[in-house]
N, C-alpha and C positions, 0 to 999 in steps of 0.2 A: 677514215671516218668510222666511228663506233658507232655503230646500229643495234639499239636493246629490242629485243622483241617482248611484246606484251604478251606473253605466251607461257607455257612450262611445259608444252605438249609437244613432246620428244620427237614426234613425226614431219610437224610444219617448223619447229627448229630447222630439223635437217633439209627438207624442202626448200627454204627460203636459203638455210647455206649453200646449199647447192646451188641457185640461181645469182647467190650475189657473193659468187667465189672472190669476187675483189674487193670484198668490204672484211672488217672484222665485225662478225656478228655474233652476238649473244643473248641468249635467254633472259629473261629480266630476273628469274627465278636462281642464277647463279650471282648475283650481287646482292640482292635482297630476298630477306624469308618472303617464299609465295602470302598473299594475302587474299581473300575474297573482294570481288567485284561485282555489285551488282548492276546488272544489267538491265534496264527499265528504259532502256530506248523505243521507239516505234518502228524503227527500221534497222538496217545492216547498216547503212552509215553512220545512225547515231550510235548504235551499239560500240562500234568501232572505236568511235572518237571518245565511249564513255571508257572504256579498255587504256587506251593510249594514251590519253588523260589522268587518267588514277597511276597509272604505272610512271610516267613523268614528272608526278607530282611527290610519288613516293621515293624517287633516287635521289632527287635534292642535290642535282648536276645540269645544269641548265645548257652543258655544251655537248650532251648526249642529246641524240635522236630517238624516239621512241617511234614505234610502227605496231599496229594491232591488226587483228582481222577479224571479220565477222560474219557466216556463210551461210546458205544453208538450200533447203530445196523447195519450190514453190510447184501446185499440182493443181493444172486449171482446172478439171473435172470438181475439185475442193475447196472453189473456189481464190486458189493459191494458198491454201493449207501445204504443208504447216509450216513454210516462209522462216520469218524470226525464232521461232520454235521449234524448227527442226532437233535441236539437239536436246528438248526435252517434250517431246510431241505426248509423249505417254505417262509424261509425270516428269517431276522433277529429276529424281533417280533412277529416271529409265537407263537401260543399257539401248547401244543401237539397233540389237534386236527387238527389243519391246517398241523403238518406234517405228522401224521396218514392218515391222508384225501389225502395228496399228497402224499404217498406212496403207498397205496391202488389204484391213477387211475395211476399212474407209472405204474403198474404189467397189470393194464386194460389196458393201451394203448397197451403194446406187445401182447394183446391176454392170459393174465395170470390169473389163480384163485388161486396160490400159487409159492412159490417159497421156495428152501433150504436158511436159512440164522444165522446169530450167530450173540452173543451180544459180544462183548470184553470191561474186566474195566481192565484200565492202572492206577496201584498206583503208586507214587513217594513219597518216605523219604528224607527231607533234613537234616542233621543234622549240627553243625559245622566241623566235620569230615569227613562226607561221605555223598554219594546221592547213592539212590537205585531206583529200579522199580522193580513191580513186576505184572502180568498179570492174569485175570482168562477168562476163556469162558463160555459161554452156546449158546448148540446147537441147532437146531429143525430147523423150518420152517414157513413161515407169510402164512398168507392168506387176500382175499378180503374183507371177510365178518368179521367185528369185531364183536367179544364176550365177555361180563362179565365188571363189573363195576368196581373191582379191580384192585390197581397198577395204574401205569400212565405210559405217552410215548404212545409208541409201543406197549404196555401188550397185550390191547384185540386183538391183529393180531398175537402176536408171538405163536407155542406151543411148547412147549420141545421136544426134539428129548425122544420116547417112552411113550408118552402121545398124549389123544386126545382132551385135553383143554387148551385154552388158560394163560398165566397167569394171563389175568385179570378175568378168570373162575376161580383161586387158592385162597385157604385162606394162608394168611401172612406167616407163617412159613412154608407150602410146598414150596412157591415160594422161600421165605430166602435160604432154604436148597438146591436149585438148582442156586440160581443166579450166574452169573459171579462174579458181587461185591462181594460176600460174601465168595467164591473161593479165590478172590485176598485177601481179607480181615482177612483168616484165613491164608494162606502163608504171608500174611508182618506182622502176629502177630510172627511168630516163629525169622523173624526180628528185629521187636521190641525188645524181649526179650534177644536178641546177643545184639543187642546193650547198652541195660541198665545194662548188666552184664561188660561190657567194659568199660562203662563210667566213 
């Protein structure tokens, strides 16, 4: 089964190959020139299925599988800021520290040196039959002061609910074994595998 990822981000490539070493997967962006997607959903799920959708649409291979993702961090103190925004909290062309940086005086401004919050990844399956989603979490809590040089985003502020280091304090595979993505990642593989038996 060929599985295109709606993606061209060299990191969740490798990730999702890694987890579905029995598939042949590939980048959408090694078949067809990358193109912009805008993304005008209200959620991670629509986000997802607008991703996976537009990439489906553009292979013009109706017996490829397309799969997207859509992630990001919610901060209840923020009232779950900055959620679908996470990856541009500080602007459109923020880097990840420009929204780490304004996340962190966010929580400063109320008077905050932590807050409860979770990460949520939205996957969408397109096929030519059927569209799926499927959801993971990880939980814990942010803080003001970033730690550890691992991971990107939000890492160095987040720590897992029953840990007292960051993930950017974690080596590669503790953090893998805890992430939302890799949560969602393992639930749309048992997907996957329904649907290749049906096809």
């Amino acid at each position: 089964m060929k599985l295109v990822l709606a993606t061209s981000n060299k990191g969740k490539v490798k990730e999702i190959k890694y987890i579905y070493d029995d598939m042949d997967v590939v980048a959408y962006s090694d078949l067809i020139e990358p193109f912009e997607i805008e993304e005008n959903g209200l959620t991670f799920k629509e986000n997802a299925l607008i991703k996976a959708r537009a990439v489906y649409e553009a292979l013009h291979d109706e017996n490829l599988i397309v799969i997207a993702d859509d992630s990001g961090i919610s901060v209840d103190a923020l009232g779950g800021e900055p959620g679908i925004y996470s990856a541009r909290y500080a602007g459109v062309d923020a880097s990840d520290k420009d929204n780490l940086n304004k996340l962190v005086e966010s929580l400063k401004e109320k008077g905050l040196t932590s807050s409860k919050a979770h990460y949520t990844a939205s996957i969408a399956i397109v096929t030519k039959n059927a569209e799926f989603t499927i959801h993971g979490w990880m939980y814990g809590s942010v803080i003001t002061t970033p730690r550890g040089e691992n991971g990107f985003g939000y890492d160095p502020i987040f720590m897992p609910e029953g840990y007292d280091t960051t993930l950017g304090e974690m080596d590669g595979e503790l953090k893998k074994s805890l992430s939302h993505r890799s949560q969602a990642l393992k639930h749309t593989k048992s997907v996957l595998h329904s649907i290749s038996k049906h096809a």
